[in-house]
C-alpha positions, 0 to 999 in steps of 0.5 A: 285617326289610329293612336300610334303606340308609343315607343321609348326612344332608343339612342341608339337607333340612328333611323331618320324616322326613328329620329323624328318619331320620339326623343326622350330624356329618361321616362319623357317621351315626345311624338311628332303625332300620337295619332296616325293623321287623317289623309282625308280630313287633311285633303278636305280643308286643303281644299276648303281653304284653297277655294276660299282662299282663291276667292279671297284673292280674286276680290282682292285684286278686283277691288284693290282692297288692299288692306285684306292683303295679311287676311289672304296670306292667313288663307294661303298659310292654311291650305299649304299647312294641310299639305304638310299634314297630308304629306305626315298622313302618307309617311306615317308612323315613319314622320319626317320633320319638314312636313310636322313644319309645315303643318304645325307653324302655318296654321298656328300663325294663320289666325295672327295674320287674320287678326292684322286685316280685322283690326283696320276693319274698325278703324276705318268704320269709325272714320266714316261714321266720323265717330272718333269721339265715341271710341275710347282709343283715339283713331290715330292710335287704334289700329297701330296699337293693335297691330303692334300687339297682333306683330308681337303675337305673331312673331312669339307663335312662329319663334316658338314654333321654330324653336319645338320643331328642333327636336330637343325635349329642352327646346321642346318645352321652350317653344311651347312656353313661348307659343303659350305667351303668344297665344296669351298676347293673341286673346289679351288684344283681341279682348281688348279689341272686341270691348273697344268695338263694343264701346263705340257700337254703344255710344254710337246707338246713343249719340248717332253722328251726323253721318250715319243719320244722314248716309246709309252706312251699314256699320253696324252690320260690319260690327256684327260680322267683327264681333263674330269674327273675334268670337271664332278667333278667340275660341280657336286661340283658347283652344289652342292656348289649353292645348299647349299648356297641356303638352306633348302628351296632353289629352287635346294633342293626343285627338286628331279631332278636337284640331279639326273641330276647334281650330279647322272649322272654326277658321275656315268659318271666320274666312266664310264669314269675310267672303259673305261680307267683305270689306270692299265697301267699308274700304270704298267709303273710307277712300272716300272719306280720306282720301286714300286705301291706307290706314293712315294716321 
């Protein structure tokens, strides 16, 4: 994790690594990396996310939970952003575009993709434990509200992504500001997801329906793993938040290691977290329950 050197860019240089290594509008300067990536933490978490992932995807197909489908693409957007990252590790200090891509916008919206599995998970708890009447956002509503606003925040990360990875200082600043409003609609939905779950975990313990006194559902120990999972995600996305408000030159960007401890591992936990608990029980109980694998209305 050697910090690069930086160097102004020239205008006349007409290097393809030159190109991508830094332009600038007088004293400005952007860096693809300003620090030499590390091959082995780059290689570590492609494959710590590939065997998890390839986890994930074989209890998928096993149990057809098929709601988990956008949880396991997030795992494949993971593992093949660290090759991207390898890849920038192997060129460096002469970076090419393509790799910074990759390894950039994939682990930025990888989360986002989580996010969309997470919040059909509280819908169908509330439907088995038939306990609509606790939660303050009807069933119906619930998980088309909040992943209406996870599409939103996906859509904003990724456009930013795109637009920073142009290469101009102009669509450099207009990407982050579009990556930041993302990031702000991510923590926004997720705090708003957290405090409903919340809400029905706490009227429920209250009033208990007649189907969890009478079944042994296991509700609470799904809510538990929810509430950590948003707390892991909502840790990753504030530090990702301050990170992109920082900028180009920011403290955060400039130390390979705050990306590793903050976003890595904290992601790879939440993926963790969901093979120790997976959701196929939930999903079988609510098959149950309507009649169907699908969030329905």
């Amino acid at each position: 994790m050697r910090h690069s050197t930086r160097v102004p860019y020239d205008p006349g240089v007409t290097s393809p690594a030159n190109q991508v290594e830094a332009m600038a509008t007088g004293n400005d300067l952007f860096k693809l990396y300003r620090y030499d990536p590390s091959l082995a933490a780059a290689i570590l978490f492609i494959i710590l996310f590939l065997l998890i992932t390839a986890w994930h995807s074989f209890i998928l197909l096993r149990t057809k939970t098929w709601f988990f489908i956008p949880f396991v693409l997030g795992g494949f957007c993971q593992w093949i952003g660290y090759v991207g990252r390898a890849v920038s590790s192997v060129q460096s200090p002469n970076w090419t575009v393509k790799p910074y891509i990759i390894q950039t916008l994939l682990p930025l919206v990888a989360p986002a993709l989580y996010a969309a599995s997470i919040y059909m998970i509280l819908g169908r708890i509330i439907m088995i434990t038939q306990g609509e009447h606790h939660s303050i956002i009807r069933r119906k509503w619930l998980t088309k509200l909040f992943v209406l606003g996870d599409v939103i925040s996906f859509i904003l990360q990724a456009a930013g992504g795109g637009i920073m990875a142009s290469g101009t200082k102009e669509s450099l600043e207009l990407g982050e500001h579009i990556v930041i409003g993302g990031l702000v609609v991510q923590v926004l939905f997720f705090s708003l997801f957290a405090s409903t779950a919340a809400v029905f975990h706490v009227r429920m313990r209250k009033l208990p329906t007649t189907r969890v006194l009478s079944t042994i559902i296991p509700w609470e120990a799904f809510l538990a793993v929810l509430y950590l999972a948003s707390a892991l995600i909502m840790i990753r996305s504030i530090f990702r938040l301050v990170e992109y408000a920082q900028g180009n030159d920011g403290y955060l960007v400039s130390h390979e290691v705050y990306l590793y401890v903050f976003d890595s591992v904290l992601m790879f936990a939440t993926m963790c977290l969901f093979a120790w608990k997976h959701p196929n029980a939930i999903n079988r109980w609510a098959k149950d329950e309507h009649g169907s694998d699908f969030e329905l209305p």
